[in-house]
C-alpha positions in Angstrom: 0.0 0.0 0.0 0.9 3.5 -1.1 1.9 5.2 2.5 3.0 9.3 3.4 3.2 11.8 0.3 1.7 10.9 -2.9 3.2 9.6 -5.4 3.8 11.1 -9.1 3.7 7.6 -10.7 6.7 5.6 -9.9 7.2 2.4 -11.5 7.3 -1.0 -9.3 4.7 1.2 -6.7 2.5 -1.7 -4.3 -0.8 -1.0 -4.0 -3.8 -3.6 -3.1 -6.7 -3.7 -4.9 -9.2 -3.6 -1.6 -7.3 -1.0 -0.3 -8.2 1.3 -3.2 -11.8 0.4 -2.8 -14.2 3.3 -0.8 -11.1 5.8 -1.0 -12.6 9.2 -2.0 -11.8 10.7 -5.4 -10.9 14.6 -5.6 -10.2 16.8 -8.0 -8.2 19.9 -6.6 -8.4 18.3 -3.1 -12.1 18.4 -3.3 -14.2 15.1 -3.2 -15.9 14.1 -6.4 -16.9 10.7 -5.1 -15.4 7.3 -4.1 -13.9 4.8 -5.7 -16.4 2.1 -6.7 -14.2 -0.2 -8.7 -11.6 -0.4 -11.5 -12.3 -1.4 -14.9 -9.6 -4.0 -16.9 -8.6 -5.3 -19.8 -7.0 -9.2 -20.4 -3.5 -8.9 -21.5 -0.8 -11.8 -22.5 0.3 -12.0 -19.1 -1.6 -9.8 -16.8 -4.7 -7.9 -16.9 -4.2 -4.1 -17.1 -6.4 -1.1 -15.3 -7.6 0.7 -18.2 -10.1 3.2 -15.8 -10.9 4.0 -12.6 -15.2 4.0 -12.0 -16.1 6.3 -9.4 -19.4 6.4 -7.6 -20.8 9.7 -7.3 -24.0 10.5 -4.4 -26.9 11.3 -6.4 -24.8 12.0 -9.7 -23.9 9.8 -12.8 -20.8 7.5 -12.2 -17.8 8.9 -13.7 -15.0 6.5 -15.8 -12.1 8.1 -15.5 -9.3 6.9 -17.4 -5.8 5.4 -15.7 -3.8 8.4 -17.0 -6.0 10.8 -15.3 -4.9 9.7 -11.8 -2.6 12.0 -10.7 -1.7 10.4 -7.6 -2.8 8.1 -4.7 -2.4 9.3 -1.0 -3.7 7.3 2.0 -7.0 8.4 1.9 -7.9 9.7 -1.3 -7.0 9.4 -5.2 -6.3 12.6 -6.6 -7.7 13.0 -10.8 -7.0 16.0 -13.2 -9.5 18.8 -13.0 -10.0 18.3 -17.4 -13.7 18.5 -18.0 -15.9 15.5 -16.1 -18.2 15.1 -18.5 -16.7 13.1 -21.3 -16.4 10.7 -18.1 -20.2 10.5 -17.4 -21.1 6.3 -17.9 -22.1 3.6 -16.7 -19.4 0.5 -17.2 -20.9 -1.4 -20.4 -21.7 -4.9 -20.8 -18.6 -5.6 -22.6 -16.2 -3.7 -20.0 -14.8 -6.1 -17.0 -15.1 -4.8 -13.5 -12.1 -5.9 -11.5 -14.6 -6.9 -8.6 -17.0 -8.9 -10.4 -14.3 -10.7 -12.4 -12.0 -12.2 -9.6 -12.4 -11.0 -6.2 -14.2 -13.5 -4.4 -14.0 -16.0 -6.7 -12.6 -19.5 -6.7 -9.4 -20.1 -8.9 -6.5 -22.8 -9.3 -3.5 -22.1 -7.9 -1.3 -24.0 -11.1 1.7 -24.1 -8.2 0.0 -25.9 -5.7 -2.7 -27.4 -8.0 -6.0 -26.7 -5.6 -8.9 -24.4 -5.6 -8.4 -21.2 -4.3 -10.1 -18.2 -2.9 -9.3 -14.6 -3.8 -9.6 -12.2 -1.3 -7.4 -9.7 -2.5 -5.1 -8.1 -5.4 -1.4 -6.7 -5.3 -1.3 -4.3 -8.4 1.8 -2.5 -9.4 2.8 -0.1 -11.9 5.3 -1.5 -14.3 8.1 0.4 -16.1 5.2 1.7 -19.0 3.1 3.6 -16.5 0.4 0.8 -16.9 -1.4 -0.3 -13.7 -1.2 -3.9 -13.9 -3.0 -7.1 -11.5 0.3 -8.7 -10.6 -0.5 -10.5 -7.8 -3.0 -12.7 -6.3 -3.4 -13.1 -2.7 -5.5 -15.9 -0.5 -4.2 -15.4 2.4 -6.6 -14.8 6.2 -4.1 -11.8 6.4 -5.7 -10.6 3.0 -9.2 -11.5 4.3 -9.0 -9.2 7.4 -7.5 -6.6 5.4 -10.5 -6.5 2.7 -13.2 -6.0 5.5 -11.3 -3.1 7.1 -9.6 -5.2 9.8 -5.8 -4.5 9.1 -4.8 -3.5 12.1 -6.0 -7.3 13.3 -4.2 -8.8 10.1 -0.5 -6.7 11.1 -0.9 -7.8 14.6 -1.5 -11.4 14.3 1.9 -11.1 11.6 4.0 -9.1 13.8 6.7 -11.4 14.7 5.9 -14.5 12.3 7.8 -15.8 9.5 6.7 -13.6 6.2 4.6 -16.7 4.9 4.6 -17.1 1.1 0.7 -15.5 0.1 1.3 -13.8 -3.3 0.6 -16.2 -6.2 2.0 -14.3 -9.2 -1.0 -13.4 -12.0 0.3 -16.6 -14.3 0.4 -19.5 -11.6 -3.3 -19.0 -11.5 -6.5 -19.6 -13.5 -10.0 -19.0 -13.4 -12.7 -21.3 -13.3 -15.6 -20.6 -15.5 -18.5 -18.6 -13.6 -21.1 -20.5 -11.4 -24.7 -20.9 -12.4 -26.1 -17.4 -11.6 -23.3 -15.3 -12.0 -23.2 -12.4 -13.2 -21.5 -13.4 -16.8 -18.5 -12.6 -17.7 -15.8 -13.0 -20.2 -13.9 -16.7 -19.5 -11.6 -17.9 -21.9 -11.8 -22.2 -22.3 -8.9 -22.6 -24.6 -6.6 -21.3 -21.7 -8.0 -23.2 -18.8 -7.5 -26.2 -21.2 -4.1 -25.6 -22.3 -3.4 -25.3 -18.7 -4.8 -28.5 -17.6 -3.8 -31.0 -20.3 -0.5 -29.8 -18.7 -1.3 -31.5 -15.3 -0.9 -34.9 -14.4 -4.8 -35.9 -14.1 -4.4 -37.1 -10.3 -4.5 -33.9 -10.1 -6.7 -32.6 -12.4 -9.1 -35.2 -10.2 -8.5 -33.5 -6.9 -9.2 -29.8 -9.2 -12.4 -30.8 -10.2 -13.6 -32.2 -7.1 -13.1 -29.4 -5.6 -15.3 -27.3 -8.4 -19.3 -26.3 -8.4 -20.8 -29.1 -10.3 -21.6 -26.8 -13.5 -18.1 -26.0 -13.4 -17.2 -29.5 -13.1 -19.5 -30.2 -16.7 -18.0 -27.3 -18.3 -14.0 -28.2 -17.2 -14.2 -31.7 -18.2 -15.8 -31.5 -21.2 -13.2 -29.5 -22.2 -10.3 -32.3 -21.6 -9.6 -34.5 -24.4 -10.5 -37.8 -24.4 -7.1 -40.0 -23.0 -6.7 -37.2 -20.0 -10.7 -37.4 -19.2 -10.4 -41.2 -19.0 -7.4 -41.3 -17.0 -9.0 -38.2 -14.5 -12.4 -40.0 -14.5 -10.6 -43.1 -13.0 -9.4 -40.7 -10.2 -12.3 -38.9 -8.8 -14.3 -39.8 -6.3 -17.5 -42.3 -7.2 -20.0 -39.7 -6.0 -18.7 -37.1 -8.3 -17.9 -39.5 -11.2 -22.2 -40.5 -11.5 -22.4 -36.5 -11.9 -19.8 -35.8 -14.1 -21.3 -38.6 -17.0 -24.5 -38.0 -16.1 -24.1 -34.6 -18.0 -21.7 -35.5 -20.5 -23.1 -36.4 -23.9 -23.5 -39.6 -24.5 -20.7 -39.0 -27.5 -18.2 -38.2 -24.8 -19.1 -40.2 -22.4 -18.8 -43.6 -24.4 -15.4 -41.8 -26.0 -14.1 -41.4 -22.5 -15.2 -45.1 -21.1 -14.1 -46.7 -23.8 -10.6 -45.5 -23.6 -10.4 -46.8 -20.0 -9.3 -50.5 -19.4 -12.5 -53.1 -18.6 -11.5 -53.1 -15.1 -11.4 -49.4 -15.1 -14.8 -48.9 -17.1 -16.5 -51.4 -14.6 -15.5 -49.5 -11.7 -17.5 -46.3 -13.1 -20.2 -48.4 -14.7 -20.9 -49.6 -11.2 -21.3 -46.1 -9.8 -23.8 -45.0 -12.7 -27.8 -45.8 -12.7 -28.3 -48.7 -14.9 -30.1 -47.5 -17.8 -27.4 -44.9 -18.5 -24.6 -47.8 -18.1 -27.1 -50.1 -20.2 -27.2 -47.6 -23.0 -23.4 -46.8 -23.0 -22.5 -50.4 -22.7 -24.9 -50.7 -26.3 -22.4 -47.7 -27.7 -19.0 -49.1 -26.9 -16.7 -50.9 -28.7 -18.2 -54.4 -29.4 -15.4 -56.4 -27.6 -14.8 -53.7 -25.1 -18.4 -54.0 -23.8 -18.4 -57.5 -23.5 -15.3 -58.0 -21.6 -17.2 -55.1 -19.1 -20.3 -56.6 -18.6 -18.7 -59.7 -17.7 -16.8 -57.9 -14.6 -19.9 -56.3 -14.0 -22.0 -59.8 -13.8 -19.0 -61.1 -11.7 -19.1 -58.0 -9.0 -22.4 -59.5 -8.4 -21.6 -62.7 -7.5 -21.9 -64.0 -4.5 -18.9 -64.0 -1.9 -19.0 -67.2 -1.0 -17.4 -68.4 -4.4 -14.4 -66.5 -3.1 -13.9 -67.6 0.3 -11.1 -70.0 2.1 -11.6 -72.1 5.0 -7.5 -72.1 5.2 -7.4 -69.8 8.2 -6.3 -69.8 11.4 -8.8 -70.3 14.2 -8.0 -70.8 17.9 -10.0 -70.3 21.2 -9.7 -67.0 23.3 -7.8 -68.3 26.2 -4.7 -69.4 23.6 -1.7 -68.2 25.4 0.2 -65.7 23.5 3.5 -67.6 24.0 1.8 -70.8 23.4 0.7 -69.7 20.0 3.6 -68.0 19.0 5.5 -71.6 19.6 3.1 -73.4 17.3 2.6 -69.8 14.4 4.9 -71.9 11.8 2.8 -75.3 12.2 -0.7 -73.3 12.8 0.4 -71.2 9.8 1.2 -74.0 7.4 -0.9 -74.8 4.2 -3.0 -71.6 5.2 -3.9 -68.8 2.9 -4.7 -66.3 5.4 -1.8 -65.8 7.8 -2.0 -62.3 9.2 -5.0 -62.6 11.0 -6.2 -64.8 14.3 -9.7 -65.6 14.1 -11.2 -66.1 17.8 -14.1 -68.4 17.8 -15.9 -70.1 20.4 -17.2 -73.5 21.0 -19.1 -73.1 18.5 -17.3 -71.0 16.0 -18.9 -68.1 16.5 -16.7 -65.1 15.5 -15.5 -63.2 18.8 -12.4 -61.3 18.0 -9.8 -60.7 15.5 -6.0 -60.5 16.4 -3.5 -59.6 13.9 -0.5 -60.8 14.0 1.7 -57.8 14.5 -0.2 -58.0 17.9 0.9 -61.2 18.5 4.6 -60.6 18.3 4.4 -57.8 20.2 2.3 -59.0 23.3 3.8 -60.8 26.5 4.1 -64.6 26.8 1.8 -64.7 29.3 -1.1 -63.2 27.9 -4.1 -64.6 26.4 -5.7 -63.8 22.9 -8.6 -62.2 24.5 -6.0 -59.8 25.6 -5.1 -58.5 22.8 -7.7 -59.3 20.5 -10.0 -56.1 18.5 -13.5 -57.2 19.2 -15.4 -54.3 17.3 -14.8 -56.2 13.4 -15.6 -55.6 10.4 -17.4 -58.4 8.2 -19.0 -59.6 5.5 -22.1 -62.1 5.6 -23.0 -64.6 3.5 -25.3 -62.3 1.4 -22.7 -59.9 0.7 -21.5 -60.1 -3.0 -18.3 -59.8 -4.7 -18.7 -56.0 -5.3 -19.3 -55.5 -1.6 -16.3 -57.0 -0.9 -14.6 -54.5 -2.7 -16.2 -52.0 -1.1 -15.2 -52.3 2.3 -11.6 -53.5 1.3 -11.1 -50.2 -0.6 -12.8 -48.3 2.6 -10.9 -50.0 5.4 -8.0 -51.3 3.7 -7.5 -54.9 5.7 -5.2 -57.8 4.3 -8.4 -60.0 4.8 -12.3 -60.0 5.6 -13.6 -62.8 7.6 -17.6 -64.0 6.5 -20.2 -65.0 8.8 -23.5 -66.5 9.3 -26.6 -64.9 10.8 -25.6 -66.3 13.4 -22.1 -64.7 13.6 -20.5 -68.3 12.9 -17.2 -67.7 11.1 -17.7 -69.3 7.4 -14.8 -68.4 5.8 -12.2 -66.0 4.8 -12.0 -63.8 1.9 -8.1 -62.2 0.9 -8.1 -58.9 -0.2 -5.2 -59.9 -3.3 -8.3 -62.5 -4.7 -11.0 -59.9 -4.7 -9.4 -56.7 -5.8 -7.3 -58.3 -8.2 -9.9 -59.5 -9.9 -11.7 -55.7 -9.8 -8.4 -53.6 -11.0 -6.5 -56.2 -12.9 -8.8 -57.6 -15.2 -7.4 -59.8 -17.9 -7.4 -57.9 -21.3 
């Protein structure tokens, strides 16, 4: 911020946008009005203040043009006294107000690839005498500052660390405007140069973080191989949404271009008549190698269990059993995990056997064992499974009865290699 005398336009002078906001506007020291907002103009690499817009109590709002500011003080912004009237408007439908375009608004920060909220502007005034938006700044400091606390925002920063808050103009881009916006210019082709340059991980974590028309507009905008591979990244929720308004064109493009395994997965997620009628649109031997993983993920889990586990009673000494691990463990599939049972094999605790190795020699499985499980009954199908492997992340889900009589054991390597590796 400009502080003290005014300045006769320097180059390389700070100023931030909110603080300019409200300042009155004089001409010969005598107030005109206040500064309402500044108009722009999209450059190569920065957008340039072409005009200041000045509201006026009562009176027509003046545009006065950038090389009519004389000079900015603390409190007001000093204009030549040349004849007002030329500058009598009201900004026209074509003109972009600084406010409306980006203040407040969510962006991508390209750096940090996330969505970002602007609360401010750092503008400078380069070596041309142009005013330019240099600067972007998302910072709580920034926040405060805009709604007149900055006296709170230098307090809570005297004597921290300067943090790093100023995103430079062209390490950020914005997002096309929300439903009910007020519209205003947005340029696609950049935002999609910019994002086929991403890797689409994190193009995935962009776009979840988007308003869902945004999300319709951005994607549709990425070409087919980087949709695919994005698609595959977001977040089941978001994926029914994102095809759901595609057209049925891209959608089939995109799905198709995805492995069977892969196009499955989002199938899954999708109401059946709109996976029915892409299924009918894709590639011939494509669909059919699909609809077979999608008839398997209903399957029932019993087709995938093992009874090669490891059972033993609760009061199993923990020394005693770690003696007899290499013979108990022998011919087994599932090794990792303890399954408690009682008498009568009904399921009463888990212990893995990390737990095992770890407790005292004189302990007893009910000890250690985690009695709050998580299992899958003999209902659950092959696409449950998946489910709760993907959501918990275990080694191994035991099945059980109605009864809570252990049945069986399913690995996690037999199920989700069958959902993500699919043979070609």
């Amino acid at each position: 911020m400009i502080e003290g005398e005014p300045f006769a336009r320097p180059i390389n002078v700070s100023i931030y946008y909110t603080e300019l906001l409200a300042k009155k506007v004089t001409v010969n020291g005598k107030k005109i009005g206040r500064l309402r907002d500044l108009l722009i103009i999209e450059t190569l690499r920065c957008p340039e203040v072409t005009h200041f817009v000045v509201q006026r109590s009562g009176k027509t709002t003046l545009i006065i043009p950038w090389e009519r500011v004389l000079s900015i003080h603390n409190t007001t912004i000093e204009i030549s006294p040349e004849s007002l009237n030329t500058c009598e408007r009201e900004p026209g439908d074509e003109e972009i107000l600084l406010q409306q375009f980006i203040l407040n608004k969510k962006v991508i920060d390209l750096e940090d690839h996330e969505i970002r909220l602007v609360y401010d502007l750092h503008l400078i005034i380069n070596m041309f005498d142009k005013l330019l938006v240099f600067e972007v700044d998302f910072s709580k400091m920034a926040y405060l500052r805009r709604y007149r606390f900055r006296w709170l925002a230098e307090f809570i920063q005297s004597g921290r660390d300067e943090e790093r808050t100023l995103v430079p103009w062209t390490d950020i881009q914005l997002l096309p405007p929300a439903t009910g916006e007020e519209k205003r210019r947005f340029n696609i082709k950049t935002l999609k140069d910019k994002l086929s340059r991403m890797h689409p991980v994190d193009i995935a974590e962009i776009i979840e973080d988007m308003d869902s028309d945004q999300r319709a507009v951005v994607f549709s905008e990425l070409d087919t191989s980087t949709a695919s591979d994005t698609l595959e990244e977001i977040d089941p929720t978001i994926q029914r949404e994102i095809v759901s308004v595609l057209t049925r064109e891209k959608a089939v493009a995109v799905i198709d271009e995805m492995t069977p395994g892969q196009a499955a997965d989002v199938l899954e997620e999708i109401p059946f008549e709109e996976a029915r009628d892409i299924l009918e649109t894709m590639t011939p031997d494509k669909a059919k190698k699909v609809r077979s993983i999608l008839e398997k993920s209903e399957e029932n889990i019993l087709d995938y269990t093992t009874t090669r586990f490891i059972m033993l009673p609760p009061d199993a000494e923990v020394g005693t059993v770690r003696d007899e691990y290499a013979r108990l463990a022998r011919d087994k599939d599932v090794i990792m995990y303890l399954y408690i049972v009682d008498d009568s094999d009904i399921l009463r605790g888990i212990v893995d056997i990390k737990e095992l190795l770890q407790a005292d020699d004189d302990a007893t499985l009910i000890d250690i064992m985690v009695y709050e499980m998580i299992t899958l009954t003999t209902e659950s199908t092959l696409k449950d499974a998946a489910e709760e492997f993907t959501r918990y992340d275990f080694r191994a889900l035991p099945v059980v009865d109605p009864d809570g009589k252990i049945i069986g054991v399913v690995p996690y390597r037999d199920i989700m290699k069958l959902r993500h590796h699919p043979q070609e």
